[in-house]
C-alpha positions in Angstrom: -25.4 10.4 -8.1 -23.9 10.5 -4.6 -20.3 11.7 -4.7 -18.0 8.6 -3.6 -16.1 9.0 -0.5 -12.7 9.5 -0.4 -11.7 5.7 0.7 -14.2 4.7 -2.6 -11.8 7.2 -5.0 -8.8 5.0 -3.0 -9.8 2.0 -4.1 -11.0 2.6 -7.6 -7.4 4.0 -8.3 -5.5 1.1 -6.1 -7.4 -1.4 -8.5 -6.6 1.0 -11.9 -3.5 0.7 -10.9 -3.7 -3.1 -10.3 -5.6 -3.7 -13.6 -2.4 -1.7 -15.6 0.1 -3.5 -13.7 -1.3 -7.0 -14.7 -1.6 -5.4 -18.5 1.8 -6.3 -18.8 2.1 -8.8 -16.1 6.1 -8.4 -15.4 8.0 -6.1 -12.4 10.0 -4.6 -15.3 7.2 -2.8 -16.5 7.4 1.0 -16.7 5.4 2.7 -14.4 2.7 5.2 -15.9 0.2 7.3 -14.6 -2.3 9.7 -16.1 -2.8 11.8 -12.8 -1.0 15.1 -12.4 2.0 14.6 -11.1 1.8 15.6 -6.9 -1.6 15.5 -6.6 -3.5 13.1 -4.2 -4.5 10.5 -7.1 -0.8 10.3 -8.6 0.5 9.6 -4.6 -2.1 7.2 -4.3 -1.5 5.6 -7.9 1.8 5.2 -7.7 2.0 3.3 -3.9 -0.8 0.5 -5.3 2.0 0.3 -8.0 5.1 0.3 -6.0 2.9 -2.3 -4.1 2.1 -4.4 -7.1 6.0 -4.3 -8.1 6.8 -5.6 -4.4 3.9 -8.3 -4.2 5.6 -10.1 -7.7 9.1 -10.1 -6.9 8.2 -11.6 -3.3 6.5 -14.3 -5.5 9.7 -14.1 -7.6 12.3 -14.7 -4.6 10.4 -18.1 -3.5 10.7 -19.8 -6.8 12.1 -23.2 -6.1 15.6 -23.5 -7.6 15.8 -20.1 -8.0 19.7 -19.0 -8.3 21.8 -17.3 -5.1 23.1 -14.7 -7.5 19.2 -13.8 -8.7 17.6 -14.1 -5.6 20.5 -11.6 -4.0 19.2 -9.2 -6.5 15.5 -9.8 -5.9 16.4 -9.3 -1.9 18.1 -5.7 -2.9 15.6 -5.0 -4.9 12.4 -5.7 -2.4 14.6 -3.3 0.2 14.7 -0.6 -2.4 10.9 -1.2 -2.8 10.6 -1.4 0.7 12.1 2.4 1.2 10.1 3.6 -1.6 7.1 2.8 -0.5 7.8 4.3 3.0 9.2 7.3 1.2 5.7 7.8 -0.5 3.8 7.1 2.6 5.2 9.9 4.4 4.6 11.9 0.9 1.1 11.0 1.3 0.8 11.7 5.0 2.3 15.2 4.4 -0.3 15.6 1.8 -3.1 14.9 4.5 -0.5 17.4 7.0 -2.1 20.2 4.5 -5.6 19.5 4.2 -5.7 19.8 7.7 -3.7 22.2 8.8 -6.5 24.5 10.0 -8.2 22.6 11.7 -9.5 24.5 15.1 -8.1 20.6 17.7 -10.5 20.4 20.5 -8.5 20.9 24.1 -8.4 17.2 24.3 -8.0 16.0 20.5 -6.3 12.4 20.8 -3.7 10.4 18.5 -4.4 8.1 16.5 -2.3 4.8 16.9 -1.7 5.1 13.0 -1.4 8.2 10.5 -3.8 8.2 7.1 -1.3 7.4 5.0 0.0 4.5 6.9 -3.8 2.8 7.0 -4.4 3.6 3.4 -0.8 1.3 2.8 -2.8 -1.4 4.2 -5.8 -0.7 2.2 -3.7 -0.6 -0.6 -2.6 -4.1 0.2 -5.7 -5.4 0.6 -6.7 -4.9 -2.8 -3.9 -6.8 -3.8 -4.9 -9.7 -1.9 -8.5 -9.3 -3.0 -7.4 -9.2 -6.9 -5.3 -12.4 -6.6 -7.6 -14.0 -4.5 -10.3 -13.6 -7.2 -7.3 -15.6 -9.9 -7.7 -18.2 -7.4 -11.2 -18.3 -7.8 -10.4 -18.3 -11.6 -8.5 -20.8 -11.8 -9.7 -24.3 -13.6 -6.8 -26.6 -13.1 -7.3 -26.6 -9.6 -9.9 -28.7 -7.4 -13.3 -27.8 -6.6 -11.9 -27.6 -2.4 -9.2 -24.9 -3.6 -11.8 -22.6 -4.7 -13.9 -23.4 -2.1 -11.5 -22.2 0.7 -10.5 -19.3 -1.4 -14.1 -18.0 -1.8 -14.4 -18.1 2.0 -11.0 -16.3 2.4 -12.6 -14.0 0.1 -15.1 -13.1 1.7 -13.1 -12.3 4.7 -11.1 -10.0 2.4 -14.1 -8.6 1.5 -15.0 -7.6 5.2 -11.8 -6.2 6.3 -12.5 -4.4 3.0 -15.2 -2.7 4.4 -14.3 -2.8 8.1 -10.9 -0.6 7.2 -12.7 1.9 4.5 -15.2 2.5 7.6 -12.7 3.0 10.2 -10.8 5.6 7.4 -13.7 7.8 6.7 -14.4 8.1 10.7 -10.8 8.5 11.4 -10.8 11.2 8.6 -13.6 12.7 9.8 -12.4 13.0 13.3 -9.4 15.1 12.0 -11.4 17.2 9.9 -13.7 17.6 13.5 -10.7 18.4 15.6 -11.2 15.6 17.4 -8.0 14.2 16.5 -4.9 15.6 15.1 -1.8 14.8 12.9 1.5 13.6 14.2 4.5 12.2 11.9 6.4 10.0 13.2 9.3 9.6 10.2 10.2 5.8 9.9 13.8 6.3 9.7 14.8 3.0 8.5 18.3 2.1 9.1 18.9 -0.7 6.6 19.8 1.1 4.1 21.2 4.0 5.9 24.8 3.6 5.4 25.8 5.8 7.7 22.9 3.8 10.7 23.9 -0.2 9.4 27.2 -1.4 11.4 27.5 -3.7 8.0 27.5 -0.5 6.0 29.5 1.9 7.8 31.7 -0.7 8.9 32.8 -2.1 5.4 36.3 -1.7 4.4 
């Protein structure tokens, strides 16, 4: 059996992680993960689920009706996400700062406009929208047109799918080549920095 490529492993955990998530179908469930904790497969587990937490309470936060005093919370609660999942992103791209560490860079290696981590965010997200495409699909109480336009926007899904796992593997492979090399650029959000937000570092 051919040994799956690395974006392949990526996806088969985003989606375990998706398929656990939905076990319990609610953004107060514990996270859990049987992966060791550090390694590669946890990192990548527990973004899909940080993800997963993020994608339902930004469903949550549009419920018409919904009250100023829950929806505050919700808001707090997506920016805590928010730094989370940048926090793991960089924990990720450190993780890739390793692997290729010795890498002999050809005289003229080049940048890449994004680092691993921060394209395997948006393949992360991707399998979100792919999974709850696929309930739209599901769903019977809807017309015949609804299903018919989601199928389509499937299949686009599906394409970007494989569009973004190839441009991965060739970016991966250009850093393992030499052909490009790693550069961090920290986010450094300042939202909930309360020494960067005036609104913070201003209050009385």
């Amino acid at each position: 059996m051919e040994k799956p490529t690395f974006t392949q492993r990526c996806w088969n955990i985003f989606n375990e992680s998706l398929l656990n998530y939905h076990l319990h179908d609610s953004i107060q469930a514990p996270f859990f993960s049987t992966y060791t904790k550090g390694s590669i497969e946890n990192l990548l587990y527990k973004k899909n689920w940080i993800d997963t937490v993020q994608w339902h309470m930004e469903d949550l936060i549009r419920m018409p009706g919904i009250k100023a005093e829950e929806g505050l919370s919700l808001k707090r609660s997506i920016d805590d996400s928010n730094q989370k999942r940048t926090d793991l992103v960089e924990k990720i791209d450190d993780w890739f700062v390793v692997r290729y560490r010795n890498v002999l860079l050809d005289k003229d290696a080049k940048i890449n406009t994004e680092s691993p981590a921060w394209a395997l965010d948006r393949l992360s997200i991707l399998a979100l929208k792919i999974y709850h495409m696929h309930e739209q699909i599901s769903r019977t109480e809807v017309s015949f047109t609804h299903r018919k336009k989601c199928r389509e926007k499937l299949q686009i899904l599906k394409e970007q799918q494989e569009d973004l796992c190839t441009s991965i593997e060739e970016f991966l492979e250009d850093l393992q080549n030499g052909k490009k090399k790693m550069k961090i650029y920290r986010q450094m959000k300042m939202y909930n920095d309360e020494n960067l937000n005036p609104v913070l570092y201003k209050k009385e």
